[in-house]
N, C-alpha and C positions, 0 to 999 in steps of 0.2 A: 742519355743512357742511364745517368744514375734517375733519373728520377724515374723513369719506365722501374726500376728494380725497386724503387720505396714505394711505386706505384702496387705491384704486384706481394712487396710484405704487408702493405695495408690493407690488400684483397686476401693475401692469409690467416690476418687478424681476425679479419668479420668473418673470413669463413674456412675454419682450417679443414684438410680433406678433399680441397679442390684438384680437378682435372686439370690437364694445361689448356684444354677447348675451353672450358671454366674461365681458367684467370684471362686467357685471350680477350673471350667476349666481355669482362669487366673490364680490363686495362684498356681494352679498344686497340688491339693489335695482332698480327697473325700467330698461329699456333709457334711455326717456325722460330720468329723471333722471340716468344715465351720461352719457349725451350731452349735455346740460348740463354738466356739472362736466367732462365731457373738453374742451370749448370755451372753456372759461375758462382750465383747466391749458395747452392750446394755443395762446391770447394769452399765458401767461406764462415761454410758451417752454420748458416742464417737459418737455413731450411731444412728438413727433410724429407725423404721419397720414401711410401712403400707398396707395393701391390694389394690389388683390390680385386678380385671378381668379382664379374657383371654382367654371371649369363655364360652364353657359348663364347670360347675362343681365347685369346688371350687375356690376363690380367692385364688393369689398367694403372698405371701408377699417379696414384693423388698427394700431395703436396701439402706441409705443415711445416709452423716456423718451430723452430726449435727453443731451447729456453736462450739461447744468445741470441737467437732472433729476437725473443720476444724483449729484450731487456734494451731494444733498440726504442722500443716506446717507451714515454713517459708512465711512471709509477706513482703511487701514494705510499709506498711502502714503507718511506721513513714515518710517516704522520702516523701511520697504523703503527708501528712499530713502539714509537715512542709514545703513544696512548697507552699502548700492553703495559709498556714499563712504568708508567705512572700509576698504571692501575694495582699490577704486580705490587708497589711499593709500598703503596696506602694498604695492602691487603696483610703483606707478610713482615716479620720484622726483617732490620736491614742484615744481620747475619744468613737469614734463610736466603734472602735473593743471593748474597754473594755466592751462598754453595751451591744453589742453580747453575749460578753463571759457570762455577769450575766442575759441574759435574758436566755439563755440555759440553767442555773440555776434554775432560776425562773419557766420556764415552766416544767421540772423532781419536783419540790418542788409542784408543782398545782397539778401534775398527784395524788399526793400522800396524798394531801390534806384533803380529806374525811378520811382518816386511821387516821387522826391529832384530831380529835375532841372530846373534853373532856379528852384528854389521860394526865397524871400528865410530869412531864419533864425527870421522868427517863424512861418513857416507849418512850416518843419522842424518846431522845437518844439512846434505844435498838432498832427503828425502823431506825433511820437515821445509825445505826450501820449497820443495815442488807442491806439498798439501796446503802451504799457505798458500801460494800463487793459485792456487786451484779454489782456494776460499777469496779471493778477490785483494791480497796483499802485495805490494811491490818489497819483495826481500833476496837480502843479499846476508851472506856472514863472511867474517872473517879472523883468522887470529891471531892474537895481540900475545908474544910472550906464552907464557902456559892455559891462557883463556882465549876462547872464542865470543868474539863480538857477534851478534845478531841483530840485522836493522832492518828494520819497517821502515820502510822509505815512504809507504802510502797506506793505507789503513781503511777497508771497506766499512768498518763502525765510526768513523772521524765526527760524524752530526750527528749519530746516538748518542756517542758518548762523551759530548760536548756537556747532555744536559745528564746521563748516565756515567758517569766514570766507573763504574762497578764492571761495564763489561770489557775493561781492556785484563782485565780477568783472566778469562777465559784464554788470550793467546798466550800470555803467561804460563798457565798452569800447564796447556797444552806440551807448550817446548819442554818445561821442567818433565811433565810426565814421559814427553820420548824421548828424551836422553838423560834419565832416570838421573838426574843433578839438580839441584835449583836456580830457577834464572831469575836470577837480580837483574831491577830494570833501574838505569843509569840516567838514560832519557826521557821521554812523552811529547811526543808533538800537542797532547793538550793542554800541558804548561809550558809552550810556546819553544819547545824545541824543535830543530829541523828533522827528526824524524823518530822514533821510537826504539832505543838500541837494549837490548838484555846482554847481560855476561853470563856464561855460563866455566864454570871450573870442572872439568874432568877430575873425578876420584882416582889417585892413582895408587897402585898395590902393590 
């Protein structure tokens, strides 16, 4: 079964906007059981459906992976990525790239801005909890006495910014900028700590 369902993400690969007669006749299996296993990849949010007309009669629904699907295949993304940055580096001096990296902070902390108003600092940090997890972060806060501990347990930039340290940056400035405080960072899993912790102090009036 599972391979029938990496069978038919590899037929959405080569050709997204397939029929389910489509992926049947590539997978080599009946429409019936495509439809099953497209129902299931579609609860696990691999894929998605949406109608098509084609002619008289009912719409047809054709079939595409979605980007968690897609992120089921192998990528070049780091190679590319870390190219940009070398290239970036050699081009600008190293103050410019730094204030790249926190203005790309800056402008995801703006998008988000309006969800920030009047909310106390622990609902901040349940919020700033959910935008990182959504940026590919395994974090938890907690806290200590009058401050809140913040930890990056995993970190979706870990091999960029192995040869890049400029963009742990950006999560930094991020939290400072939505909970209007500065976070000091205590840890870095890139000098060999076990995960990436900020402390942040509440202004108090």
């Amino acid at each position: 079964m599972k391979k029938t369902r990496e069978k038919i993400l590899q037929a959405l690969l080569r050709k997204p906007g397939s029929t389910t007669n489509e992926l049947a006749e590539t997978v080599g299996i009946n429409p019936i059981s495509v439809r099953h296993h497209l129902t299931s990849l579609q609860a696990s949010g691999l894929i998605s459906a949406e109608e098509e007309r084609h002619g008289v009669g009912r719409p047809r629904l054709i079939y595409s992976l979605t980007d968690e699907g897609s992120e089921k295949f192998p990528t070049r993304y780091l190679q590319l990525t870390t190219r940009l940055l070398n290239q970036l580096k050699e081009t600008l001096p190293n103050p410019m790239v730094k204030e790249l990296f926190s203005q790309v902070a800056l402008n995801l902390a703006e998008e988000h801005a309006d969800k920030l108003e009047n909310l106390p600092i622990e609902e901040r940090l349940d919020l700033i909890k959910e935008l990182l997890i959504n940026e590919g972060f395994t974090v938890d806060w907690e806290k200590e006495g009058d401050s809140y501990h913040i930890h990056e347990i995993s970190c979706p930039y870990y091999k960029v910014g192995q040869s890049h340290p400029e963009i742990c940056s950006m999560d930094q400035t991020f939290i400072s900028q939505m909970l209007a405080v500065p976070a000091e960072k205590i840890e870095c899993i890139l000098n060999g700590g076990t995960r990436c912790t900020y402390v942040v102090k509440p202004i108090t009036i």
